[in-house]
SEMI-246552 format. One record per residue: x, y, z of N, C-alpha, C in turn; residue in three letters. Coordinates in steps of 0.001 Angstrom, whole numbers, padded with zeros to 6 digits, always signed. Layout:
N
XYZXYZXYZala;...
END
This chain:
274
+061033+065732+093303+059716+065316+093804+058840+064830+092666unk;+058527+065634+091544+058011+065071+090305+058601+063722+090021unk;+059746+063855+090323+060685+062494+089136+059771+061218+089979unk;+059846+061214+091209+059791+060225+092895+057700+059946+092228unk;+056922+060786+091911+055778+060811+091382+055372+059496+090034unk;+056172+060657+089124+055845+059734+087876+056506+058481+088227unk;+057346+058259+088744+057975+056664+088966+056620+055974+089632unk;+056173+056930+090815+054957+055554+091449+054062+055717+090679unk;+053306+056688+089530+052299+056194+088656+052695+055104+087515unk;+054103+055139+087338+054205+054018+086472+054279+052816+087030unk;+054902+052581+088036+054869+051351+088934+053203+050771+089590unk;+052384+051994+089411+050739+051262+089818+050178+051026+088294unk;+050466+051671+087265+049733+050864+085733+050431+049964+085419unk;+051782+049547+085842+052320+048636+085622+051773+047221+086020unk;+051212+047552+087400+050770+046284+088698+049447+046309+088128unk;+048718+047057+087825+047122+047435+087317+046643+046619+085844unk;+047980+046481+084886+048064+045756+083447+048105+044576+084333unk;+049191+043905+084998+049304+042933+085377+048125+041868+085901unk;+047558+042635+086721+046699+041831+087663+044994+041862+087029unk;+044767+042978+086064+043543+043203+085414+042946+042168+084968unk;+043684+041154+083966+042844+039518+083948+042264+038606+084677unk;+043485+038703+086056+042400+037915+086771+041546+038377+088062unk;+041498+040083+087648+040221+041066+088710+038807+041356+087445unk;+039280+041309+086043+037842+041463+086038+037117+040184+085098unk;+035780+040582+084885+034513+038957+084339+034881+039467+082990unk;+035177+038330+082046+034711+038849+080686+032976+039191+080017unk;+033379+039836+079056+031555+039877+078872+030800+038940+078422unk;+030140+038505+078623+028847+037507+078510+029200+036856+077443unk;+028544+038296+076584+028680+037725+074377+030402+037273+074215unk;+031343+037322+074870+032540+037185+074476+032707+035439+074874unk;+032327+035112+076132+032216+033323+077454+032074+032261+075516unk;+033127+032029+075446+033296+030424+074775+031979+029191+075076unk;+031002+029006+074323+030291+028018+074660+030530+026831+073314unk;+030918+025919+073675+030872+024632+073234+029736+023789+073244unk;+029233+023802+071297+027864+022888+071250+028277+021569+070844unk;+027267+020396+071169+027545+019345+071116+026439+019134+070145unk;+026947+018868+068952+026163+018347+067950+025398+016931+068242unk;+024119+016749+069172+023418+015706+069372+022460+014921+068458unk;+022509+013911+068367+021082+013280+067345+020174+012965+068176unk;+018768+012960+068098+017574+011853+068450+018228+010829+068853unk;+018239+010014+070069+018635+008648+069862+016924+007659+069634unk;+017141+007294+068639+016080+006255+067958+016042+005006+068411unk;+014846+004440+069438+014685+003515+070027+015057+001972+069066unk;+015548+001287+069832+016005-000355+068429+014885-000648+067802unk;+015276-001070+066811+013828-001581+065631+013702-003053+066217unk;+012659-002980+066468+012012-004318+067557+011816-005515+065935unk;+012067-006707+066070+011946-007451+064794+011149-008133+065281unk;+009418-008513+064382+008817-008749+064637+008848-010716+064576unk;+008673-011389+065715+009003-012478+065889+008076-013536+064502unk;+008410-014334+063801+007453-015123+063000+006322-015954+063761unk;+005546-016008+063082+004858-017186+063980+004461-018082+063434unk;+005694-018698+062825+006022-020163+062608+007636-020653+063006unk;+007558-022283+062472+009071-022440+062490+009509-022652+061464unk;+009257-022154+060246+009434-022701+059199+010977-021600+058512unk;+011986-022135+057717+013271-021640+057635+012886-021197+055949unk;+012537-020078+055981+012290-019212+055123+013515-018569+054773unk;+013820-018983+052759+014978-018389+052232+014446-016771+052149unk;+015778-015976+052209+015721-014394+052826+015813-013848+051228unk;+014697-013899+050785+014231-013520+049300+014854-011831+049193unk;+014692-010880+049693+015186-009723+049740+016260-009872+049257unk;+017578-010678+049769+018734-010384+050314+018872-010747+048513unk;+018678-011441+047500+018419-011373+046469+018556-010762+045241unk;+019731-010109+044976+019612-008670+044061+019135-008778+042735unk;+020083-010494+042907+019858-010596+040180+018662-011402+040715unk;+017742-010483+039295+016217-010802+039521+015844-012006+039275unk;+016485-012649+038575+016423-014129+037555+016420-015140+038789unk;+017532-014950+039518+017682-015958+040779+016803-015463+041888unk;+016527-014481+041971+015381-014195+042927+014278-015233+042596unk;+013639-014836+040908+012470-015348+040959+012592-017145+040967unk;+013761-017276+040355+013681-018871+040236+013896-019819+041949unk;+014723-018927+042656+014354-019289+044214+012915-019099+044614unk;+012155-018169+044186+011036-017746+044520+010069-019207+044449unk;+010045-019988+042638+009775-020665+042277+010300-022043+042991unk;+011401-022370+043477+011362-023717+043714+011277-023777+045412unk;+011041-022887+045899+010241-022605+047149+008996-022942+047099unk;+007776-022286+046224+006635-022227+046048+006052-023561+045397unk;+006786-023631+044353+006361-024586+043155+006127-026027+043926unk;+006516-026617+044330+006482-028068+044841+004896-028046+046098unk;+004745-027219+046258+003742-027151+047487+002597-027380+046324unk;+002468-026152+045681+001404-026159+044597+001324-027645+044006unk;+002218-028230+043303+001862-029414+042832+001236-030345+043775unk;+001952-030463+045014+001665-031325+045614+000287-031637+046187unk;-000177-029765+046291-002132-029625+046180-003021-030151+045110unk;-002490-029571+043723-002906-030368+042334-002880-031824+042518unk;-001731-032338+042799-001774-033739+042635-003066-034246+043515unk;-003184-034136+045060-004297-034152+046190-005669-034118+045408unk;-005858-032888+044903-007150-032832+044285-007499-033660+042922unk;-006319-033866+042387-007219-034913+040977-007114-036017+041606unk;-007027-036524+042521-007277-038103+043502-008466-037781+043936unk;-008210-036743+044864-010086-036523+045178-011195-036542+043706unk;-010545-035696+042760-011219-035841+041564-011757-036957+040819unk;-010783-038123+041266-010770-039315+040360-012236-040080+041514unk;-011882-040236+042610-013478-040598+043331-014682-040154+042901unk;-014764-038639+042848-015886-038557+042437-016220-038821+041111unk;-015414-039156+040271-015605-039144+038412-015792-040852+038942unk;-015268-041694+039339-015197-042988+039611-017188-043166+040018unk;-017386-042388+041429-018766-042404+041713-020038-041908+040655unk;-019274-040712+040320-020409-040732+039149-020696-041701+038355unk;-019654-042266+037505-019966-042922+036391-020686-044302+037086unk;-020424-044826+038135-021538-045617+039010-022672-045520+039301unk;-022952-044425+039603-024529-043838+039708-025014-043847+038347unk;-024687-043070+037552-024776-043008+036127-025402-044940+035629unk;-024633-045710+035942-025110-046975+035308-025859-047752+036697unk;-026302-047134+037566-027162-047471+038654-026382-048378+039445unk;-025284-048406+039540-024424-049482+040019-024458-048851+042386unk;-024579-049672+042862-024663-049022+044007-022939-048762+044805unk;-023102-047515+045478-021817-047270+045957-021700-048028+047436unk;-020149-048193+047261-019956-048938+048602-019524-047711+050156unk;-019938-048903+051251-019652-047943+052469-018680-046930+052700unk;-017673-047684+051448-015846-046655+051793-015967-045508+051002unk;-016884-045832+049865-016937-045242+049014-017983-043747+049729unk;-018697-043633+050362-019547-042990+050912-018762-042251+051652unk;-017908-042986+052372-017555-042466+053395-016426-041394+053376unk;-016017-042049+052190-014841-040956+051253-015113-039842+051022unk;-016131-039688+050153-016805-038835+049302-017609-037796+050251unk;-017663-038685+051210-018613-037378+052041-017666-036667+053049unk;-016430-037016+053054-015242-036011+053353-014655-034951+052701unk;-014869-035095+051306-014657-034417+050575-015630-033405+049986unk;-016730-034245+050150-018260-032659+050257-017578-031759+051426unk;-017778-032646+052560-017465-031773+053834-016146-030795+053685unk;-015239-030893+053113-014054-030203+052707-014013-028955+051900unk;-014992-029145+050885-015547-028102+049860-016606-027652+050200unk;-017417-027410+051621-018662-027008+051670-019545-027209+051627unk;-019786-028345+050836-020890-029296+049898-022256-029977+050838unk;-023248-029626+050495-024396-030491+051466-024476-031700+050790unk;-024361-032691+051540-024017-034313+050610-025630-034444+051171unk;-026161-035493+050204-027321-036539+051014-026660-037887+050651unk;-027975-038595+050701-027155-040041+051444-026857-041061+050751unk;-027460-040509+049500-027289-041330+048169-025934-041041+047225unk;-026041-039535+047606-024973-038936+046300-025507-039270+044811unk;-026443-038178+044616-026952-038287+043403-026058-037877+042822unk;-027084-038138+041051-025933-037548+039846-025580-036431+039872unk;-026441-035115+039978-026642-034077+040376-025512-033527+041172unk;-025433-033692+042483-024903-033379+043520-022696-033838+043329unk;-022814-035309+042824-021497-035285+042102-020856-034463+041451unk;-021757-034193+040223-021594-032818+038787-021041-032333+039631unk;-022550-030980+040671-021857-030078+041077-020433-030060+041911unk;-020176-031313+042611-018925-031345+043350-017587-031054+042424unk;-017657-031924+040990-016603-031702+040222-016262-030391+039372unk;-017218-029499+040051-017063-028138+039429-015882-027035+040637unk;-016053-028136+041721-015348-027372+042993-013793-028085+042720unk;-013853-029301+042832-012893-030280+043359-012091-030114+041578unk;-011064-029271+041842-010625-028833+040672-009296-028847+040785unk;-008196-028824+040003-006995-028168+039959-006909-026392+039465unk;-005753-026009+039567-005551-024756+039698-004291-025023+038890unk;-004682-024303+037496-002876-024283+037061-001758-023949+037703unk;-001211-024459+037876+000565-023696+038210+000737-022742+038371unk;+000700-022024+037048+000986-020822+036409+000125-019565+037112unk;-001050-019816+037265-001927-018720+038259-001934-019210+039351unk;-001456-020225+040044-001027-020408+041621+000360-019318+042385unk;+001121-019665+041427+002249-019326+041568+002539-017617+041200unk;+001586-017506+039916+001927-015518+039427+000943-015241+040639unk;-000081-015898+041029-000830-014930+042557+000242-015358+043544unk;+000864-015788+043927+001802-015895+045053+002927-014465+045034unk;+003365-014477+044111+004197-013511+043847+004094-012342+044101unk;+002452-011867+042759+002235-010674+043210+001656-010499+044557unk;+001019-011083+045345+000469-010613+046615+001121-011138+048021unk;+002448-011206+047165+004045-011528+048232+004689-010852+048577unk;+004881-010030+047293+005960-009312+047043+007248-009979+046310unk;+006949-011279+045840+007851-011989+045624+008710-013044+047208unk;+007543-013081+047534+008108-013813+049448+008582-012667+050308unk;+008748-011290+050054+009474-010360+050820+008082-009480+052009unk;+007035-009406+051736+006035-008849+052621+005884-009468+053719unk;+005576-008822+054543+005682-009341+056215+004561-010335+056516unk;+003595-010006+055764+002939-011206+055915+003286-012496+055258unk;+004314-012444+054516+004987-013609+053903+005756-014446+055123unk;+006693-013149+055608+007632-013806+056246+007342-014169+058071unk;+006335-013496+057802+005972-013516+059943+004781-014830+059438unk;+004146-014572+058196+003189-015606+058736+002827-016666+057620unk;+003457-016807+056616+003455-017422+056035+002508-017468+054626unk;+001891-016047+054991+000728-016012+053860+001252-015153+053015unk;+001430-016171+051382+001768-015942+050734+001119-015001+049544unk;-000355-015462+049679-001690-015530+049043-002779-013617+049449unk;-002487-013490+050452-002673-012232+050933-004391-012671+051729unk;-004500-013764+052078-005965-014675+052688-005985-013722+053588unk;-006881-013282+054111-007908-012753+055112-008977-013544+055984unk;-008749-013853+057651-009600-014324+058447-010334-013170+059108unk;-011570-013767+059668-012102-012635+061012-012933-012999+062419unk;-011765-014048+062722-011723-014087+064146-010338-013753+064513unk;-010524-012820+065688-009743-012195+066603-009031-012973+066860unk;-007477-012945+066481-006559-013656+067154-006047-014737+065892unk;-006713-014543+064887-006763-015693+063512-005217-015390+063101unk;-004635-014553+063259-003813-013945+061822-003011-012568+062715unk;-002733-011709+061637-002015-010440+061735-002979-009629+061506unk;-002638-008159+062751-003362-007053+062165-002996-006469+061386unk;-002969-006018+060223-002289-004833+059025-002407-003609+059896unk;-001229-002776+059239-000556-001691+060168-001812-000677+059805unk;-002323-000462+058717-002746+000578+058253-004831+000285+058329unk;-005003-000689+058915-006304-001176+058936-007715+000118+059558unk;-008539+000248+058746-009191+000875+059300-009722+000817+060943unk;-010335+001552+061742-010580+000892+063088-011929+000457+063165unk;-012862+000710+062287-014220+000218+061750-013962-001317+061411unk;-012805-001540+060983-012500-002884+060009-012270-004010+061133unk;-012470-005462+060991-012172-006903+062015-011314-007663+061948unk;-011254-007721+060124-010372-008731+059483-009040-008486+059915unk;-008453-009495+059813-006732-009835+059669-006220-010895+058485unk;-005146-010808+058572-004390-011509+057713-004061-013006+058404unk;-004723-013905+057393-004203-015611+058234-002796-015550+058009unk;-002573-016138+059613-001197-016872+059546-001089-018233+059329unk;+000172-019104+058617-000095-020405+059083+000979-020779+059769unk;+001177-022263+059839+002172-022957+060433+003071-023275+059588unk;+002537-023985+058152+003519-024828+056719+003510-023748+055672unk;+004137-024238+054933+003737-023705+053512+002460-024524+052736unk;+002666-025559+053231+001280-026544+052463+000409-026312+053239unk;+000399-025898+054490-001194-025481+054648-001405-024164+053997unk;-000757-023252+054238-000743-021967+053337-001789-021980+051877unk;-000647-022494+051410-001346-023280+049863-002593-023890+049541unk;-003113-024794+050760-003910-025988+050454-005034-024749+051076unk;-004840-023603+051686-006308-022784+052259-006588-021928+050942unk;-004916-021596+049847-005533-021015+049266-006391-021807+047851unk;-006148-023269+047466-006840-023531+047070-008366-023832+047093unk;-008848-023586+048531-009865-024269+049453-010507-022983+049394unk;-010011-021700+048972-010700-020303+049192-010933-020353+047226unk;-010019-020844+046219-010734-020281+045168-011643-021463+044831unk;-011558-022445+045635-012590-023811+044711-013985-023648+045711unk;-014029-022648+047233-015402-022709+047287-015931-021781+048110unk;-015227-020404+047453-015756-019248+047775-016692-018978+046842unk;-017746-018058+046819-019052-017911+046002-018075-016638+045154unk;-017457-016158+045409-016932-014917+045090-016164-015430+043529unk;-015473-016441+043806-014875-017588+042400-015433-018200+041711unk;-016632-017792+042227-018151-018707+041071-017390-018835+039467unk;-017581-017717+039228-017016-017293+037467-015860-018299+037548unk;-014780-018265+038006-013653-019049+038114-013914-020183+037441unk;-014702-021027+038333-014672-022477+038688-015944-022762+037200unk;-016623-021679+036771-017735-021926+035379-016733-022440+034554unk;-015929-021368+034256-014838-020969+033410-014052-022421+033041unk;-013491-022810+034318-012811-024252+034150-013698-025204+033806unk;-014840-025236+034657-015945-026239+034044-016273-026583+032843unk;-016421-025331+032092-016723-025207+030500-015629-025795+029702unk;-014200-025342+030153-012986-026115+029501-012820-027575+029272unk;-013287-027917+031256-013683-029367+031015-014563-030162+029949unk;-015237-029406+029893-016681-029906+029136-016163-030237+027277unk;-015514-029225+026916-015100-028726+026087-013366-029571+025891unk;-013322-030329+026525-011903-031333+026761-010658-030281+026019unk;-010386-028688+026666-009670-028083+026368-008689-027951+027844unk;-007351-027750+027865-006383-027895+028587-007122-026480+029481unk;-006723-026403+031001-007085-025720+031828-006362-024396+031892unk;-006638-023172+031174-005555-021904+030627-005481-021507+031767unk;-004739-020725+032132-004157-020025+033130-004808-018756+033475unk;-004766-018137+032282-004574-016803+031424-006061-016317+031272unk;-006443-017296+030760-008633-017386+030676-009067-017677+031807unk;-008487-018473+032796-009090-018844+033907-009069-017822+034942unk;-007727-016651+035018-007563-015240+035713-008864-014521+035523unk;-009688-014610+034337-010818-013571+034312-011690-013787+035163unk;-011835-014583+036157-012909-014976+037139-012168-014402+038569unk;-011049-013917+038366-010681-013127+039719-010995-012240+040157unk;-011952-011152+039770-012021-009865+039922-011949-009450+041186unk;-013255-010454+042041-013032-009964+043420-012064-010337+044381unk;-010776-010899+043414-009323-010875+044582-008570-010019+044805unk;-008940-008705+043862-008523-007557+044375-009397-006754+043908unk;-009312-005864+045128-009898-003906+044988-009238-003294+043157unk;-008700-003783+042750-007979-003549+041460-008694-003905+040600unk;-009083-005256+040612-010357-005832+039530-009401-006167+038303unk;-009896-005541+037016-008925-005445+035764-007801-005418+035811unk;-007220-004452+036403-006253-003884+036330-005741-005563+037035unk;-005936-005735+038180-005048-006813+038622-005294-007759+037609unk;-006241-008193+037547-006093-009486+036368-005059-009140+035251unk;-004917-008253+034333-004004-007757+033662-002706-008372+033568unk;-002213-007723+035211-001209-007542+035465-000786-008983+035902unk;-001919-010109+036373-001754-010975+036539-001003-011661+034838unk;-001820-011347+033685-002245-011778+032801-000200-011910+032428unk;+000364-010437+032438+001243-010491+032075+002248-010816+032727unk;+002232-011036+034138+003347-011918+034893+003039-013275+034455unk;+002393-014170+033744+002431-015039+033367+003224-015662+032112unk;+002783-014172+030819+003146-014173+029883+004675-014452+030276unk;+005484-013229+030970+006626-012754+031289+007746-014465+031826unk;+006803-014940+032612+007800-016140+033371+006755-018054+033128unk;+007157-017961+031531+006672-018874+031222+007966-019536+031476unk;+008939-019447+031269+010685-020264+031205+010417-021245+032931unk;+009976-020486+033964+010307-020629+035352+008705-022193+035201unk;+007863-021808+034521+006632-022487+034875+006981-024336+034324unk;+007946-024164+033113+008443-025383+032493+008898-026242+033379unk;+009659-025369+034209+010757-026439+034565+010213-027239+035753unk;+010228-028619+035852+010253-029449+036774+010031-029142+038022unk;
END
């Protein structure tokens, strides 16, 4: 009877091992959970459309500095001249009109009519004579702009062509409008603040506003003395001396002129060439 016993307790722990896995829950802390290492998904970087059509070399992409800057340069460089050249034609009218007035000689209708496009261009209140007076002061506006400080302000307030306002809008110069809708808003603009950044359409208009902002903003007064006196003085138009009348083109003052002073020094090789 014992033997008939222990046989059926071994035959129920036997069935009891067996079937125990799939009668009871494992414990909680023991349940396998599988994490899925997720990232942020980061919305696409929206590229901000230009607003021009103009086929702008991808200055960044650029690594040896030498060919950076000398692309930089034969991008830039030809616009600039082509403003210089513009203005000593305008220049040569009014030096032509003066020296007419000067010997009382009377000016002709074309001649008037010229000249008082070119007041109108620079700001200038013409009267109807175009005195001696009023000439002078015009040829203190109607100026060239060396190369050399056309081109080292392009750079630095470019980035070397790489700043977004270079490449969305063409302003090379770092010009500031303030009508709504003129230009770009800067990302970081106060909300007190109006201004924007001009956009243009060319590179020669680009250029030709920023000559049109240092020959007759009041702010370039010093500037335009500076060259005047050179004139006067039949000394070549410095670059370098003529930077000291920039102060108010940047919040920097000195310091930018400086720095202007020595990007000049630095890329005299690039200013030679043709």
């Amino acid at each position: 009877m014992r033997t008939v016993l222990l046989r059926l307790v071994f035959i129920l722990v036997s069935a009891w091992g067996l079937l125990y896995p799939f009668l009871s829950t494992p414990p909680e802390h023991e349940t396998e959970i599988t994490e899925v290492d997720e990232k942020p998904v980061q919305p696409p970087k929206v590229e901000e459309k230009p607003l021009h059509n103009v086929k702008l070399p991808d200055f960044g992409e650029i690594q040896d500095v030498a060919l950076k800057k000398k692309a930089f340069f034969d991008f830039i460089k030809p616009h600039v001249i082509a403003e210089n050249k513009k203005i000593l034609e305008e220049r040569a009218t009014l030096e032509i009109a003066l020296m007419m007035v000067q010997f009382e000689e009377p000016l002709t209708k074309a001649q008037k009519k010229k000249i008082a496009k070119i007041f109108e261009k620079y700001k200038l209140v013409a009267d109807s004579n175009f005195s001696q007076e009023r000439l002078q002061a015009a040829l203190k506006r109607v100026d060239v702009i060396p190369r050399e400080l056309a081109l080292m302000q392009a750079a630095n307030e470019s980035a070397w062509g790489t700043s977004r306002f270079a490449r969305i809008g063409l302003n090379f110069f770092g010009q500031w409008c303030y009508k709504k809708g003129c230009g770009m808003v800067p990302q970081h603009r106060d909300d007190e603040a109006a201004h924007e950044v001009a956009a243009f359409k060319s590179v020669q208009e680009a250029v030709g506003s920023y000559f049109r902002n240092i020959n007759t903003n009041r702010a370039y007064r010093e500037l335009r003395e500076l060259r005047a006196q050179m004139r006067a003085e039949k000394r070549t138009i410095d670059a370098t001396e003529l930077a000291r009348g920039l102060h108010s083109y940047s919040e920097r003052g000195s310091d930018y002129i400086d720095e202007l002073s020595d990007m000049i020094r630095h890329n005299q090789v690039y200013f030679d060439e043709k």
